[in-house]
C-alpha positions as CSV (number, residue, x, y, z in Angstrom):
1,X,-36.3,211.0,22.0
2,X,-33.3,208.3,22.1
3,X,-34.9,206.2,19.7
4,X,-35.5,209.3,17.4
5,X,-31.8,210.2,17.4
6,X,-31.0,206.8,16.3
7,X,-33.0,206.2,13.8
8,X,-32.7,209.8,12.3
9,X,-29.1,209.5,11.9
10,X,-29.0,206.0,9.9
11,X,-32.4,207.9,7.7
12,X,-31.2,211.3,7.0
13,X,-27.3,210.5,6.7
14,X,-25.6,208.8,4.0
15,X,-24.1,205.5,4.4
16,X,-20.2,206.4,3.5
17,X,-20.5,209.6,5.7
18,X,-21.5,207.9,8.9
19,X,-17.9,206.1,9.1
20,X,-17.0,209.6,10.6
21,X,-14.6,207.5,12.3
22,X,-12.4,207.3,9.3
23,X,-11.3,211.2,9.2
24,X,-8.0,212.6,10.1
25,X,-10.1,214.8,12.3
26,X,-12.4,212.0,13.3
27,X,-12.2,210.2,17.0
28,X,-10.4,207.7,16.3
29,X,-7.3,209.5,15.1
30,X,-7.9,211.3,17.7
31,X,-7.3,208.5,20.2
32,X,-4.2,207.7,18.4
33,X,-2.5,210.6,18.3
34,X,-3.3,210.5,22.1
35,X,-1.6,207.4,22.5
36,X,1.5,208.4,20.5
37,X,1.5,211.6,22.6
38,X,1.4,209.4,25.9
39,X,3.7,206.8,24.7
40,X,0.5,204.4,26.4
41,X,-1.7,202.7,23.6
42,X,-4.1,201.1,25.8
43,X,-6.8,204.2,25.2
44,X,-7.1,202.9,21.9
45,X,-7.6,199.7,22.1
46,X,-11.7,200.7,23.1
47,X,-12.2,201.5,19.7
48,X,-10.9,197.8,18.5
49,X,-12.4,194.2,19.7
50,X,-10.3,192.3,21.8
51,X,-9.0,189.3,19.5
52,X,-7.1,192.4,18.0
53,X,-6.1,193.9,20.6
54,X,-2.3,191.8,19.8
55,X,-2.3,193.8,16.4
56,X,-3.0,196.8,17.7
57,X,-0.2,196.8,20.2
58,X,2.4,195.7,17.5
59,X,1.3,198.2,15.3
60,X,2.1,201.0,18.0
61,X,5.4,199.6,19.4
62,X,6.2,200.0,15.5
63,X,5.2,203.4,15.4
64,X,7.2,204.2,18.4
65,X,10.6,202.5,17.4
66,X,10.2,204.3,13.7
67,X,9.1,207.5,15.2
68,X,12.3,208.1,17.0
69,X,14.5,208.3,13.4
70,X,13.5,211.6,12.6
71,X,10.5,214.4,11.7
72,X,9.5,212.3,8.3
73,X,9.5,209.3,9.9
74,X,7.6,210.1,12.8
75,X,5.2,211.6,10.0
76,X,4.9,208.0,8.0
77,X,5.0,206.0,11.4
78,X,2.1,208.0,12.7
79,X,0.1,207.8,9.3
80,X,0.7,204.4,9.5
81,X,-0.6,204.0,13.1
82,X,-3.5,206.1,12.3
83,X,-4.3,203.8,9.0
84,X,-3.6,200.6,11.3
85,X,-6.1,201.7,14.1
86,X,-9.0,203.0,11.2
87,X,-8.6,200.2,9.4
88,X,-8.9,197.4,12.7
89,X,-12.0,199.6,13.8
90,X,-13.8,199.4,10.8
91,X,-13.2,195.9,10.3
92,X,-14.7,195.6,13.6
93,X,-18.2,197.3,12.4
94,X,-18.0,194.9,9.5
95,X,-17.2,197.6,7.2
96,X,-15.0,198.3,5.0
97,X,-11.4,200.6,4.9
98,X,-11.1,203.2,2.0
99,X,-8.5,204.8,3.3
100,X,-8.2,207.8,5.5
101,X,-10.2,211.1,4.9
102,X,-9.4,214.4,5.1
103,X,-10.0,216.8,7.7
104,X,-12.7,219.1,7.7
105,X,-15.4,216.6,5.3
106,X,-19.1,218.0,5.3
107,X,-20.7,215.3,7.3
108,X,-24.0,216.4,7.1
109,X,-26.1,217.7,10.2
110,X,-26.7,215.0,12.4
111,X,-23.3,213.5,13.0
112,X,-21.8,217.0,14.1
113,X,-24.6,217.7,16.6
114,X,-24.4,213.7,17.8
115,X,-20.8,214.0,18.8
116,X,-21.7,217.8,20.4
117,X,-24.6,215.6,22.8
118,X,-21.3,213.1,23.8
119,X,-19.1,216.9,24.7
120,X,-21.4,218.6,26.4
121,X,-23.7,216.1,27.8
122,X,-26.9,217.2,26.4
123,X,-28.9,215.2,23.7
124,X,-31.5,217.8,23.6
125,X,-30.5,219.9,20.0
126,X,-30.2,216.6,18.6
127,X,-33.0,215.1,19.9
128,X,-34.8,218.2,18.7
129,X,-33.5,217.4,14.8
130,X,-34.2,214.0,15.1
131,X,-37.8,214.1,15.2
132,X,-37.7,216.8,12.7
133,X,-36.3,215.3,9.8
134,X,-38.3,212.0,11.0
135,X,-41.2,213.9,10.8
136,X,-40.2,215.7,7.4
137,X,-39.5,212.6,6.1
138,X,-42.9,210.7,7.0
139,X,-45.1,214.0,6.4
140,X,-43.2,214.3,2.4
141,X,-43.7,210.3,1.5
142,X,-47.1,210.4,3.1
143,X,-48.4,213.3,1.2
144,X,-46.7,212.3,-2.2
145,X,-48.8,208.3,-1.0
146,X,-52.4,210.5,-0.5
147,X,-51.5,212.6,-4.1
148,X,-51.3,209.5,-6.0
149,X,-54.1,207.3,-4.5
150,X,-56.7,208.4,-6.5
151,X,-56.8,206.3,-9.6
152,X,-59.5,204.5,-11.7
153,X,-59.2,200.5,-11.5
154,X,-57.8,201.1,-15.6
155,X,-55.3,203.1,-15.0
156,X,-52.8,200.8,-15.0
157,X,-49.7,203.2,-14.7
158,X,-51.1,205.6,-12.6
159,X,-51.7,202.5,-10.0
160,X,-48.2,201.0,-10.6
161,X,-47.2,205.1,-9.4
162,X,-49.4,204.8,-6.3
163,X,-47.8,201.3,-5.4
164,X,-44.3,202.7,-6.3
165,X,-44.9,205.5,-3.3
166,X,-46.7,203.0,-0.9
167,X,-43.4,201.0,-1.1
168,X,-41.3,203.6,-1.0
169,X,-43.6,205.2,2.3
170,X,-43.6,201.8,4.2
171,X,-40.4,200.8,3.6
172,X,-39.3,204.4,4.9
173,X,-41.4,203.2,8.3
174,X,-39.8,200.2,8.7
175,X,-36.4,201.7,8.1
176,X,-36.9,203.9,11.0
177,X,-38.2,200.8,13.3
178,X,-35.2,198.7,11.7
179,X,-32.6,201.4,12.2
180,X,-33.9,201.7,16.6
181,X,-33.6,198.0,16.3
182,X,-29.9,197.8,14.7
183,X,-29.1,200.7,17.3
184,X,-29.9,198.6,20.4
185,X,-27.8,195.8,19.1
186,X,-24.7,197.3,19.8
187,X,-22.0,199.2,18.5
188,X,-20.2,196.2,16.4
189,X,-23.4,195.2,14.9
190,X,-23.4,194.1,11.0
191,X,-26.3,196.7,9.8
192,X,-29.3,197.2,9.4
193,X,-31.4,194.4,8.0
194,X,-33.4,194.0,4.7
195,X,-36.5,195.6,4.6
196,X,-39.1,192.6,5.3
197,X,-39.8,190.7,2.1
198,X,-43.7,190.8,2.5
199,X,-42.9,194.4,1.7
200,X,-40.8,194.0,-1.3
């Protein structure tokens, strides 16, 4: 059921929306408003790696000092933090800043019911649309793969159609295996990696 949630995420989600982390109403702005709140940024720093940890810290005590000029200052010193801690964090992940985004972004399902598992402490509902859209997604490819395998040794295009869905069904197996694989690496893993070339 773990493995399903991880791998159901990285298949069913696109890429740019799982950097939830870059949202104004994301968790990592979270943290920072906390730490502004607090006057106390070490509850951010577990969202950075430690060789920029220094950068972090600097980037606060700035906030702080410019905060105390006034209500648009504290407004630009906190975007600024916020922008600071994203950008740090998602250098971390090997990924790239694109800014901040708005509040309230249509993140699809799985990301919204993956951060309701780490609230209430339940993986179940998640768990439960994990292997579901795994399934979906194996049962669709699969039965497109049976629809097209019946072809005369002449029928060139009609072949080159059958091959075109065997590739896209296999590659759509292995992205789930790759994606359980990537997951247990860690959280400041580089990707996923290339589909395996005897595949291509």
């Amino acid at each position: 059921m773990v493995a399903a949630a991880t791998f159901a995420a990285a298949l069913t989600i696109p890429t740019p929306a799982l950097a939830h982390c870059d949202g104004l109403d994301g968790p990592v702005v979270a943290a920072a408003k906390n730490a502004l709140q607090s006057g106390n940024p070490n509850p951010v720093l577990i969202w950075v790696q430690p060789a920029d940890e220094p950068e972090i810290k600097r980037a606060f005590a700035e906030a702080e000092r410019v905060r105390k000029l006034g209500p648009e200052a504290r407004e630009m010193a906190d975007r600024y933090f916020f922008e600071t801690l994203v950008r740090i964090h998602r250098a971390g992940e090997g990924a790239p800043y694109t800014g901040l985004k708005p509040a309230g972004r249509d993140l699809g399902p799985a990301i919204p019911l993956a951060d309701n598992a780490v609230a209430t402490g339940s993986a179940r509902e998640l768990s439960a649309f994990a292997v579901k859209e795994v399934e979906r997604g194996i049962a669709e490819k699969f039965a497109d793969l049976q629809k097209k395998r019946s072809f005369q040794p002449d029928e060139v295009t009609a072949g080159r159609a059958y091959i075109a869905s065997y590739v896209t069904f296999v590659h759509y197996v292995e992205g789930i295996h790759q994606a359980v694989e990537a997951g247990a690496a860690g959280h400041y893993s580089e990707g996923l990696p290339a589909p395996a070339e005897h595949h291509q």
